[in-house]
Every structure is written in structure tokens, then in C-alpha cells.
C-alpha positions as CSV (number, residue, x, y, z in Angstrom):
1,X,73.8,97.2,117.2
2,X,75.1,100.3,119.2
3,X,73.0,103.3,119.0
4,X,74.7,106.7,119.8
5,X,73.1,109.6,120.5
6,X,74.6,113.1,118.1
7,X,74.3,115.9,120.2
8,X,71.8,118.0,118.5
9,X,73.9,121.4,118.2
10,X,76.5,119.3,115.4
11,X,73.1,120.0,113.3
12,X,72.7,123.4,113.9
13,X,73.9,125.8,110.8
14,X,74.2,128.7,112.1
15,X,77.0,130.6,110.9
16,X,78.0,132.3,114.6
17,X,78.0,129.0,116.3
18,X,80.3,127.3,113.6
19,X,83.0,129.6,113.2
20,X,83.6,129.4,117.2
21,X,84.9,125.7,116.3
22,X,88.5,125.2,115.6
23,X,89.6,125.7,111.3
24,X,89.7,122.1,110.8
25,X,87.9,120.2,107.7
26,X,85.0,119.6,110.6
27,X,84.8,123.2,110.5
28,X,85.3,123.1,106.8
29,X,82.4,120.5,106.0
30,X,79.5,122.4,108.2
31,X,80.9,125.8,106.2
32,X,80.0,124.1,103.0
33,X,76.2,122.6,104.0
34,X,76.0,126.5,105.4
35,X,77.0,127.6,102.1
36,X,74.6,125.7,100.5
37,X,71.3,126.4,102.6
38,X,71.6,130.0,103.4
39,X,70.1,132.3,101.3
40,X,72.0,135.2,101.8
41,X,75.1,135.5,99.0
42,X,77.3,137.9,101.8
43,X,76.5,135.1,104.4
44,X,77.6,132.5,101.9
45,X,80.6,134.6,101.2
46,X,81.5,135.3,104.2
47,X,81.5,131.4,105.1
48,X,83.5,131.4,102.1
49,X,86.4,133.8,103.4
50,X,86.0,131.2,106.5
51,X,87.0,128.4,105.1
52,X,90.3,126.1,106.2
53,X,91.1,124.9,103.0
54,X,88.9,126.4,100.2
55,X,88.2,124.1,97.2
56,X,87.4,126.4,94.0
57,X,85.8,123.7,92.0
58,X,83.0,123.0,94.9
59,X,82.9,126.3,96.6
60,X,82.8,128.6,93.8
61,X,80.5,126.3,92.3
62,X,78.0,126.9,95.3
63,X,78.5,130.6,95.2
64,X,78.1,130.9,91.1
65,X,74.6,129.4,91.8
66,X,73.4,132.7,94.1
67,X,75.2,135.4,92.1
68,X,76.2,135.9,88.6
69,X,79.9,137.7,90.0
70,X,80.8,134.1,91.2
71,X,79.8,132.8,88.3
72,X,81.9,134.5,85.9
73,X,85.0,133.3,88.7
74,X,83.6,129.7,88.5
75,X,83.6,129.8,84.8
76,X,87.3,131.1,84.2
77,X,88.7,128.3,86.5
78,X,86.9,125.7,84.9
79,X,86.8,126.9,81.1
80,X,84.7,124.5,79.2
81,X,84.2,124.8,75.2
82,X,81.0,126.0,75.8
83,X,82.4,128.8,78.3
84,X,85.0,130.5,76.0
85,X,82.8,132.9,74.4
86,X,81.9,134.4,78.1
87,X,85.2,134.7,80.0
88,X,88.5,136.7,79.9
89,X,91.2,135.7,78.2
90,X,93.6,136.8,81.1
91,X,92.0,134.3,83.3
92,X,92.5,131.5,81.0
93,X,96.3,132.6,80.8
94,X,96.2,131.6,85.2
95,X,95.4,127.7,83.9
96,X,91.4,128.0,83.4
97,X,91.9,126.0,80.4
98,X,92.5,122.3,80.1
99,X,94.6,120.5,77.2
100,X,91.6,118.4,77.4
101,X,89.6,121.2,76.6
102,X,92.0,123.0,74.0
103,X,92.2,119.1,72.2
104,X,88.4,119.2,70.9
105,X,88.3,122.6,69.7
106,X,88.5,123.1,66.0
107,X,91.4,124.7,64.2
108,X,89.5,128.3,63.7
109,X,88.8,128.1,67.7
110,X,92.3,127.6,68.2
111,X,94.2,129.8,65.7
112,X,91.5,132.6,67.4
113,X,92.5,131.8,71.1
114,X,96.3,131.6,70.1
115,X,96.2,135.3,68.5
116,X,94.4,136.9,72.2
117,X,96.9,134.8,74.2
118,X,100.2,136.2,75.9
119,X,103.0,134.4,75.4
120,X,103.6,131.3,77.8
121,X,102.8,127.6,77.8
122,X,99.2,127.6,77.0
123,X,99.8,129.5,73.6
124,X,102.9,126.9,73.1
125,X,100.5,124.0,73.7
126,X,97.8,125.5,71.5
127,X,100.8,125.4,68.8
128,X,101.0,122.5,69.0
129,X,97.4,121.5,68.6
130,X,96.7,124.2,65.4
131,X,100.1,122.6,63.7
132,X,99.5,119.2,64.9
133,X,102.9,118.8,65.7
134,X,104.0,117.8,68.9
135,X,107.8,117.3,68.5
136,X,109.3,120.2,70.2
137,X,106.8,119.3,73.6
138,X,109.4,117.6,75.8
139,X,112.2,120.0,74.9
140,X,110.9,122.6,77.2
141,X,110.4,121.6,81.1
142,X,107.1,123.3,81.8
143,X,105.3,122.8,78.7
144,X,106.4,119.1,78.8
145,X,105.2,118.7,82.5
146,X,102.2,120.6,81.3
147,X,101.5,117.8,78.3
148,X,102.5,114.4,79.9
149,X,100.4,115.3,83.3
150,X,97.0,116.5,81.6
151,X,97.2,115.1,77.9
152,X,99.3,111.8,78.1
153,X,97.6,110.9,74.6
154,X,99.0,108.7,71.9
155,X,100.3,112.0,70.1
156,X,102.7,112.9,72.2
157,X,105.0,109.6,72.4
158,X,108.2,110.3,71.0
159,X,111.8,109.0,71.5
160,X,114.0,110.9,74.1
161,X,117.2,111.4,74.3
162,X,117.8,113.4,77.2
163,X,115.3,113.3,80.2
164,X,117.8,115.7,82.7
165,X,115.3,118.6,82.4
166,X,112.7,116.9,83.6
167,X,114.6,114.9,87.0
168,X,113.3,116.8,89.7
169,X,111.4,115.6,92.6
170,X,108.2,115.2,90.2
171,X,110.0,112.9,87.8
172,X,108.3,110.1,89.2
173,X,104.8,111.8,87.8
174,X,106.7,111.8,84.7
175,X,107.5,108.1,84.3
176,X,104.1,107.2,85.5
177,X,101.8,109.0,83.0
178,X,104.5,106.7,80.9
179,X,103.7,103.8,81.9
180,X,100.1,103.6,83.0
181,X,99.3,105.1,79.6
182,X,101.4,103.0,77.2
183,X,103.3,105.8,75.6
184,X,105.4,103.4,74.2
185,X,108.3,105.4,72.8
186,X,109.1,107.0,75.9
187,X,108.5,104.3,77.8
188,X,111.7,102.7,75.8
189,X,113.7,105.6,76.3
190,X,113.1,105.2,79.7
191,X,114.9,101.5,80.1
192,X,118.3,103.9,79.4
193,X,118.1,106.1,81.8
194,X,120.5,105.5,85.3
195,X,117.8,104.3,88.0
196,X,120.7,104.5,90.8
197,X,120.3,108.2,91.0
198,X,116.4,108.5,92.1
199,X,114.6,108.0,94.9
200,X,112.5,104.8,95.7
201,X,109.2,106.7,94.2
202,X,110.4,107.2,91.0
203,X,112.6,103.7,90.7
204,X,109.6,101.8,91.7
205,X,107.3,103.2,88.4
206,X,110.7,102.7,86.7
207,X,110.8,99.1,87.8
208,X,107.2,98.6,86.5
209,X,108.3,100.0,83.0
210,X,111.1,97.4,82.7
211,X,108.2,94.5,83.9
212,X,106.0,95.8,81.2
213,X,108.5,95.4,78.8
214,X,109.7,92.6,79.3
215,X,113.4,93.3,81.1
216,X,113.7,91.1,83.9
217,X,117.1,91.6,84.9
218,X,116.8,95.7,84.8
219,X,113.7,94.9,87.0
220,X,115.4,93.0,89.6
221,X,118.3,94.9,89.6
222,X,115.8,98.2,90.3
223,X,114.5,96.4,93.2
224,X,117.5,95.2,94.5
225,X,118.8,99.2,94.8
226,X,115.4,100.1,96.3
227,X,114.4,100.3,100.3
228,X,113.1,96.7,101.3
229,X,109.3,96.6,102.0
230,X,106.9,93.6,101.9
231,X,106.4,94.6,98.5
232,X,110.3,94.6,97.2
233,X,110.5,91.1,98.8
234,X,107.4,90.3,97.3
235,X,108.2,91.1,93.7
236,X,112.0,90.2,94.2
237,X,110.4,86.6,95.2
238,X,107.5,86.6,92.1
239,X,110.9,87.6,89.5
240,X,113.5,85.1,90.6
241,X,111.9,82.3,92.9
242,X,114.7,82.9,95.7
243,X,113.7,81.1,98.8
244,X,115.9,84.6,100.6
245,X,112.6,86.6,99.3
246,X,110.0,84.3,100.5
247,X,112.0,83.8,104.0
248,X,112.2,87.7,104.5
249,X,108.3,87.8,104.3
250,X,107.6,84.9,106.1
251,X,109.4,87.1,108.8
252,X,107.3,89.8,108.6
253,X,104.8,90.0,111.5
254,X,102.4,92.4,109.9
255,X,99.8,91.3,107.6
256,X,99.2,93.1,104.3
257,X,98.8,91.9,100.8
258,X,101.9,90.4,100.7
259,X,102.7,88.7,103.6
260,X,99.0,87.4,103.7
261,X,99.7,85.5,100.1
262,X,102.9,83.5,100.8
263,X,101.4,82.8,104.3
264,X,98.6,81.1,102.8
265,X,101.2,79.6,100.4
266,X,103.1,77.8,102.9
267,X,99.6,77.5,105.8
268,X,101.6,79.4,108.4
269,X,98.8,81.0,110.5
270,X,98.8,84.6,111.2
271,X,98.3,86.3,114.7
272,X,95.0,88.8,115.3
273,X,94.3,90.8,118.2
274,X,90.5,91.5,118.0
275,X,89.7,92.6,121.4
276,X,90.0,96.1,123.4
277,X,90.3,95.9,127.3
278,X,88.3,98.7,128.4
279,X,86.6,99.7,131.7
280,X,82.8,100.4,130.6
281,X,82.8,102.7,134.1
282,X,85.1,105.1,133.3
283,X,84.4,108.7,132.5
284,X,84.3,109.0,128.5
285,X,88.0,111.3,127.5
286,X,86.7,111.9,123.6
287,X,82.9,110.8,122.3
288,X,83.4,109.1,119.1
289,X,80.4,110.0,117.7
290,X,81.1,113.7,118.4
291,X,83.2,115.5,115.3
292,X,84.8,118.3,117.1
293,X,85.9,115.4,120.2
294,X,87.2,113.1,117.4
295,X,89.5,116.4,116.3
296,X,90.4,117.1,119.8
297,X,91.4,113.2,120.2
298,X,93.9,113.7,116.7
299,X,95.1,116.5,118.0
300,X,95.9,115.4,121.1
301,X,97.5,112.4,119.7
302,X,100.2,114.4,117.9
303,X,101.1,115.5,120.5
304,X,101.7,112.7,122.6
305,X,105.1,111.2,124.1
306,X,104.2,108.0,125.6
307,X,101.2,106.0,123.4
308,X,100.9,102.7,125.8
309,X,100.3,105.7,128.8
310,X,97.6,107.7,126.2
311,X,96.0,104.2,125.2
312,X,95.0,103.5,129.3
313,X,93.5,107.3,129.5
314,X,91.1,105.5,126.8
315,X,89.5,103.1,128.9
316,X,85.7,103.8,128.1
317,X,83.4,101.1,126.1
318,X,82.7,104.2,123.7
319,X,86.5,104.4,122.8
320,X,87.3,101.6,121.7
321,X,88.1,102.9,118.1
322,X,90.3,105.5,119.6
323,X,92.1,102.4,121.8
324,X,93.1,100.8,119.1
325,X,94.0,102.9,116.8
326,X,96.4,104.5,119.5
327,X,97.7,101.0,120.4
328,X,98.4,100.1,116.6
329,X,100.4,103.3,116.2
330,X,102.2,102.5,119.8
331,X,103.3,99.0,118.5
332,X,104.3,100.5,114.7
333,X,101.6,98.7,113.0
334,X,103.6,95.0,114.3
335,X,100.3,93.7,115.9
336,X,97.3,93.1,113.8
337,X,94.6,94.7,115.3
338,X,91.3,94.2,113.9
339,X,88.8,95.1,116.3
340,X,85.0,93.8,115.8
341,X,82.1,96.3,117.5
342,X,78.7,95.5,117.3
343,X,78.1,97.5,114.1
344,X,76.5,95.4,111.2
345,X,74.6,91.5,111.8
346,X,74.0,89.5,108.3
347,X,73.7,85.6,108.4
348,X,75.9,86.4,104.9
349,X,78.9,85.8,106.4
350,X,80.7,86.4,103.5
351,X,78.8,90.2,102.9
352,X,79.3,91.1,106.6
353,X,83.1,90.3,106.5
354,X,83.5,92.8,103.5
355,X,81.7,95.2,105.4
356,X,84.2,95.3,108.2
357,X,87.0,95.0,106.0
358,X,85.3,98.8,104.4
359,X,84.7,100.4,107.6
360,X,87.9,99.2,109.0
361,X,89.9,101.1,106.2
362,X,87.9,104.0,105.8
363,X,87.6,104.9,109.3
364,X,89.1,102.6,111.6
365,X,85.5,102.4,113.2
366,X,85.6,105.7,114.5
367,X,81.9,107.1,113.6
368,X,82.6,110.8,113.4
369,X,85.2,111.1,110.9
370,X,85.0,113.7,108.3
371,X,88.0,113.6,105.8
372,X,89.7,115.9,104.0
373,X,86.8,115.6,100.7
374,X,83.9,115.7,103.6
375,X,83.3,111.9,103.3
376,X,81.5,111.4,106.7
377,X,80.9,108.4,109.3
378,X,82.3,105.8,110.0
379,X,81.5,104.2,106.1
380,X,82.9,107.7,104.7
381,X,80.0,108.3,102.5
382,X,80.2,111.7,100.6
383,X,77.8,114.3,100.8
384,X,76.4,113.5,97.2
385,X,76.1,110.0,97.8
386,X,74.3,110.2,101.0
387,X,71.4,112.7,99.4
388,X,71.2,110.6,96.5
389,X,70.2,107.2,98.5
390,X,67.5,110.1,100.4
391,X,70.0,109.6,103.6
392,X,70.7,112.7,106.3
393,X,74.3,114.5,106.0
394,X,73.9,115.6,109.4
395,X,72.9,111.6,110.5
396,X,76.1,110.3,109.6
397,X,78.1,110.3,113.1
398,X,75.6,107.8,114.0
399,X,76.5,103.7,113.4
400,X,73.1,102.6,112.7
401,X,72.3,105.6,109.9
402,X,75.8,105.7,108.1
403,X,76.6,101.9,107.7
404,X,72.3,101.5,106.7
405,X,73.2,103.7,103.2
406,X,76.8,102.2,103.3
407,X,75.7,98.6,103.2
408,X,73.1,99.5,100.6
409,X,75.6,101.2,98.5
410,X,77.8,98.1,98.8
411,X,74.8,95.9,97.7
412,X,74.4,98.1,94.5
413,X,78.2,97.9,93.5
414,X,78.1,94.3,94.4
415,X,75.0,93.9,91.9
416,X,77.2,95.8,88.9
417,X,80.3,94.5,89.5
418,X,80.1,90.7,91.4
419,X,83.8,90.9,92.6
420,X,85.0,92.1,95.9
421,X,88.2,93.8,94.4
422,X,86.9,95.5,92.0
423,X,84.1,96.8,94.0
424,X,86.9,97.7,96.9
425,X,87.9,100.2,93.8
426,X,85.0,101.1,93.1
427,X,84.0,102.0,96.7
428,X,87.1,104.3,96.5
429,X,87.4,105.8,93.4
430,X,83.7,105.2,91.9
431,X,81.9,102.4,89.4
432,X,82.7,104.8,86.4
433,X,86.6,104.8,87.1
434,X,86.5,100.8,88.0
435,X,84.4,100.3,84.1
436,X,86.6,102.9,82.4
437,X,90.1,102.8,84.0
438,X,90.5,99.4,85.5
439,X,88.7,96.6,83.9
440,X,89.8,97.4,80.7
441,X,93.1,96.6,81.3
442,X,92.8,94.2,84.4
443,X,94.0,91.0,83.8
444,X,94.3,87.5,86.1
445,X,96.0,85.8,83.5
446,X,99.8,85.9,82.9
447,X,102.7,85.1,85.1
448,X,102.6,88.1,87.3
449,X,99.4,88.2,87.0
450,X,97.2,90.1,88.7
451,X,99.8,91.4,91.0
452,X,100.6,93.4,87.9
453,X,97.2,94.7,87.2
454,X,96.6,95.4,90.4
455,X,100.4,98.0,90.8
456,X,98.9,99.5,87.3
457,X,95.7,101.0,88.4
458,X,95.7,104.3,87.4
459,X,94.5,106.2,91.4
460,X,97.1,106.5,93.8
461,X,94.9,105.6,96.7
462,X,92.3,103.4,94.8
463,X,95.5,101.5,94.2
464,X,96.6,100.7,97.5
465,X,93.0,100.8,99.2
466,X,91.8,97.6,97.1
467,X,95.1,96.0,98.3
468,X,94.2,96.8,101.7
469,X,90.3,96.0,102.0
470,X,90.5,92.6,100.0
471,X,93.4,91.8,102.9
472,X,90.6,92.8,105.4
473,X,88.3,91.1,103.6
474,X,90.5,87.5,104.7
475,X,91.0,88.6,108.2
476,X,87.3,89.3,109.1
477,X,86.6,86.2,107.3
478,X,88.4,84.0,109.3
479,X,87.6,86.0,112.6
480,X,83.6,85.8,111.8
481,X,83.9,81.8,111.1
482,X,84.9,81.2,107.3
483,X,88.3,79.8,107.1
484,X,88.0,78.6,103.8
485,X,88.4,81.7,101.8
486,X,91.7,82.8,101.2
487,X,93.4,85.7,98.5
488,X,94.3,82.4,96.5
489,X,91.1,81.3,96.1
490,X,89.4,84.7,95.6
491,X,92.2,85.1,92.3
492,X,92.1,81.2,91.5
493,X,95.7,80.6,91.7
């Protein structure tokens, strides 16, 4: 186990010292724990004013719990049906109020709220609601944007004729909420509509609606007129059986979940580079346990010319993270890299390999990584989390504390859910969205099954990070000693 020591002014909160850091989400993430501890409601708001990227929902939240001012603010940009006696109507007219919201009010709430209201698309959709008629929904852009994004419910499928108004660089939002919610009326109309003319975003959800419904052809034809990736081969190969599909990803060099299931399929190995060349001597360029020298080191990247010449400049035992990652961006992602520090021990093999294949994805190893929601350490354990399991926020940049509460997280979702994809998703996106979302509609049964379920779950980046971790998952397998598992046997196919 490698133990690294966190210089002790990262813990400091001291408003002065912070702001003299760079705005970054670093910066961003020691504003908010400030926030939190001080006492004072000007130095809270002035940490406030400080912030990189403000997030209203968390940091007003914070601030509405030391004066009552904030919380009035808090309360008209996250209008609950217990708020609406207590806030200004003009506030819920800037987008306070949720369809979600206005859809379990009763009639005499709503005819109420419609009279106060100005006109605009909030009154429109509370029409819609106190007639319960939603017909006239997707003949206006905004208010039909405003519906199929926040309120894709059974009540608002209806034929359409003419989708023009809505095929702008978000139409691909459009025929999503379609799909992954079953609005099956729309979905239809959508089989008519002249795929040639979008980009790959919007053809690909369009390609999923003709799978879903059965339309081969239309499918393969979509595909066909779409930007060739390991996963248009893929698919292309799964619909017609072409030996030109499998060939093209047999061809591929890098591993994902594609290539890595017809390689099994036909026992053609695939190359790994585990091990970093470094010179243990050398003076350290960027400590990886240090937040502010891991923002230098992306920063500096950016800006670099030559990667192979940037990679040698990272030469120290403690940068090994760094080396790679800089070496797999050099080579475009063609060599598998999949580097192994001493971070986590279990006879398990099986455990330990799925622990990798988390860390790997979440933070490439690199132990002072704070992202963009404040998930912290090499594990990317959020704030909340790491209280709740009595961990240290300000502990994280250290191996040894971070991948203690993430293993033991791990163990919990392994003990509710018993499958390693489902608990990839749920390590992403949370147990409740995995029990709610996902199993629900997560099949292994079927003939494009569950390649299908898995392109229909509902997050963005849950979707592709179980992809990616359950390929990890193989790889560290096979590199720790078990060369019997494989994405075959895992989805007993």
C-alpha cells in the first residue's frame, strides 16, 4: 500500500488563504466546506460571490440555513407544493416551478396560480393541467421542449405530423425523452421523419426507436449513414450477421465494450500495457496527492505541443498516474494502458479486479482529483457519502483513506445488488436510480439482448460508465490471474 503524505495547509479553511488559489472546481470544493463551517452569513456570502461555477441548488441551500433572505431565494428556485404559499409569484414565472410540481397540485391550486401568472409557458402548461388537455403541447416550440424534457408522462403522447419546429441542435433530447420513456405515439411518428438530415447524436436515438419497434431495415440503414465507431460496427454486425462488421472490429486495436466481446467470440487475445518506466530519483514535476499540483498538471497539459516529450518530464515513481494518462492521450487512446499501483490487496481476486476497474475510470489513479460535482480521491466519493460512512473530506487525496470508504461502499452495493454491472451503475448514478430506472426495464433475454438494455439506460454517463468499468472489470481480471471470466460469461451468452 502507498501512503502519501497531504500537506496540511489543503485542510486549512481559511477564507484568505483559499481565494489566493486559482478559480478552479479545487477552489470551488474548499469554498463550499468554508461555506458550510463558518459561522459568519457575510463570510459565507462572500465565499459565495467567490465561487467558479456557483450551483444554486447546493449553495443557496447552505446559505438559506444561516439566514432567512437566502432562504426565501432558495425557496423560489426550488418551489415545492409545500413552498407556494411563501414565495413570489414573479419568481416562479423565472422557472422555480417544476411540471412535476404543477402535476400534483389540485385543480383549485392551479386555476389560482394560473389567474397571478403573466402570460408565457408556465401559465400555458398550467392550461393544460386545469383542462386536462394536452393536444395543443407540441404545437408551440418552447412549451413542447418545456413538456417532453421535464414531464415525458403517458399524457402527453400524441401523433405528429410535423416535427420541423422542434429540429434544432436539441432535437436529439427530443427523440430521447421518446424513446426511453415509451411515448409510443410519437415514437411512431418518428419512424417518418428523414434521418439523412441530422447529426450522428440525434440519428443514433433515432436508430434505437426503429430497434424498439421492430424496423430492422430503417435501423440498418440509420447506421449505415452514421460515422463508424466500434459501436456502429458493432450493432451493424448484431442486425445483419456481415462478416465486413465483425472484420472491422476485429481491426480495432483499442479495447472497449465492443471490440472486447467479438474478441472473446473468436479467442483473439488482446494487447495491455500495464507498466510505467519511471526513474524513482528524479525530482517530483506535479504531487499527485496535491489538488492544486494535479490542476497545475491539467493545465499544463492543454497546453502542450509534443505529449511523448511531456510524458519523459514525468519520470518520478509518484507520477505514474500522470505518465500514463499523458501517454494514452499521446498514442490516441490505440494502446491499452491499464496501469496497476499498489493501491488495494484482497485474496478476492475477483473483488480486487472490480476495484481497479472503478478507480481506473473514475480517476485514472490519480488521488487528488476533485470533479466538477466535488467527488474527491482517487475513488471520487462525494462529500455526502464520505460523512455518511464517518470518513474525512479533507482525507480523501490520500490512497489508503479514500479507497478504505470506497471499497466499503462497494461491498454495500455488492450486498443489494449481487451483479457487477448493475452495481458499476449504481456506483455512478446511485442504488435508488439502478432499483427505479434500470432494473425495471433491464432485460438479458431477447435477441439484442442486453446490448439493448444496456443503450436504453436512462443517464447519459451512467450509460456509458457501466460499459466502460465491466470492460475494466475483464482486463484487471486477466492481468491479476483469472482468465476465465470473460463479458460472455458475466451475461451467459
Amino acid at each position: 500500500m502507498i501512503f502519501l503524505i497531504v500537506p496540511l495547509f489543503l485542510f486549512s479553511l481559511n477564507l484568505s488563504t483559499i481565494l489566493t488559489h486559482p478559480k478552479s472546481y479545487v477552489r470551488d470544493f474548499y469554498l463550499t466546506e468554508f461555506m458550510k463551517e463558518t459561522n459568519s452569513t457575510v463570510l459565507a456570502y462572500k465565499a459565495y460571490n467567490s465561487l467558479y461555477k456557483p450551483k444554486p441548488f447546493l449553495h443557496l441551500k447552505i446559505l438559506a440555513k444561516k439566514n432567512s433572505m437566502f432562504e426565501n431565494i432558495y425557496k423560489c428556485i426550488n418551489v415545492k407544493k409545500e413552498y407556494l404559499n411563501e414565495v413570489d409569484i414573479s419568481c416562479i414565472q423565472d422557472g422555480g416551478l417544476s411540471l412535476k410540481t404543477i402535476s400534483k397540485l389540485d385543480k383549485k391550486r392551479l386555476i389560482n396560480l394560473y389567474t397571478k401568472l403573466p402570460n408565457g409557458k408556465i401559465k400555458e402548461a398550467i392550461k393544460c393541467f386545469i383542462d386536462n388537455d394536452f393536444s395543443t403541447v407540441f404545437k408551440n416550440r418552447d412549451l413542447g421542449y418545456y413538456f417532453i424534457l421535464q414531464f415525458p408522462d403517458k399524457r402527453i403522447d400524441q401523433k405528429i405530423k410535423d416535427f420541423s419546429i422542434f429540429e434544432d441542435r436539441y432535437f436529439y433530447l427530443f427523440v430521447k425523452q421518446a424513446v426511453l420513456n415509451n411515448l409510443r405515439k410519437i415514437s411512431k411518428s418518428l419512424l417518418n421523419i428523414d434521418y439523412k438530415k441530422f447529426d450522428d447524436k440525434t440519428k443514433w436515438w433515432l436508430f434505437l426507436n426503429a430497434i424498439k419497434q421492430n424496423r430492422v431495415k430503417l435501423a440498418v440503414n440509420i447506421l449505415e449513414n452514421m460515422k463508424k465507431t466500434s459501436k456502429t460496427d458493432f450493432w451493424l454486425w448484431l442486425l445483419t450477421k456481415e462478416k465486413k462488421y465483425l472484420n472491422a472490429l476485429l481491426k480495432r486495436n483499442r479495447i472497449d465494450f465492443y471490440t472486447l466481446w467479438v474478441y472473446e467470440m473468436v479467442n483473439k487475445k488482446f494487447f495491455i500495457k500495464n507498466k510505467i518506466i519511471y526513474n524513482s530519483a528524479k525530482i517530483i514535476e506535479y504531487n499527485e496527492s496535491n489538488p492544486w499540483d494535479v490542476l497545475r498538471f491539467f493545465d499544463d497539459l492543454k497546453k502542450q505541443k509534443d505529449l511523448f516529450k511531456f510524458a519523459k518530464k514525468l519520470d518520478n515513481k509518484n507520477e505514474v498516474a500522470l505518465k500514463a494518462l499523458v501517454l494514452d492521450k499521446a498514442f490516441h487512446y490505440k494502446v491499452n494502458i491499464f496501469i496497476t499501483p499498489d493501491i488495494y490487496n484482497d485474496k478476492n481476486t475477483s473483488f480486487k479486479s472490480f476495484v481497479y476497474s472503478i478507480a481506473r475510470q473514475e480517476s485514472r489513479f490519480i488521488p487528488a482529483v476533485v470533479s466538477r460535482s466535488y467527488a474527491l480521491g482517487t475513488m471520487q466519493i462525494m462529500p455526502f457519502l464520505i460523512r455518511s460512512m464517518e470518513g474525512n473530506v479533507f482525507n480523501q487525496f490520500d490512497y489508503n483513506e479514500n479507497i478504505r470508504l470506497g471499497v466499503k461502499h462497494l461491498k454495500w452495493l455488492f450486498s443489494k445488488l449481487n451483479n457487477p454491472l448493475m452495481v458499476a451503475y449504481a456506483y455512478n448514478g446511485g442504488i435508488g436510480f439502478v432499483k427505479r430506472k434500470v432494473m425495471p426495464n433491464f432485460t438479458y433475454e431477447g435477441e439484442y439482448e442486453p446490448f439493448l438494455s444496456m443503450e436504453l439506460v436512462p443517464y447519459d454517463e451512467s450509460r456509458e460508465y457501466g460499459k466502460k468499468v465491466i470492460t475494466n472489470y475483464i482486463i484487471y481480471s486477466h492481468i491479476f490471474g483469472d482468465k476465465n471470466i470473460s463479458l460472455h460469461k458475466l451475461f451467459k451468452r
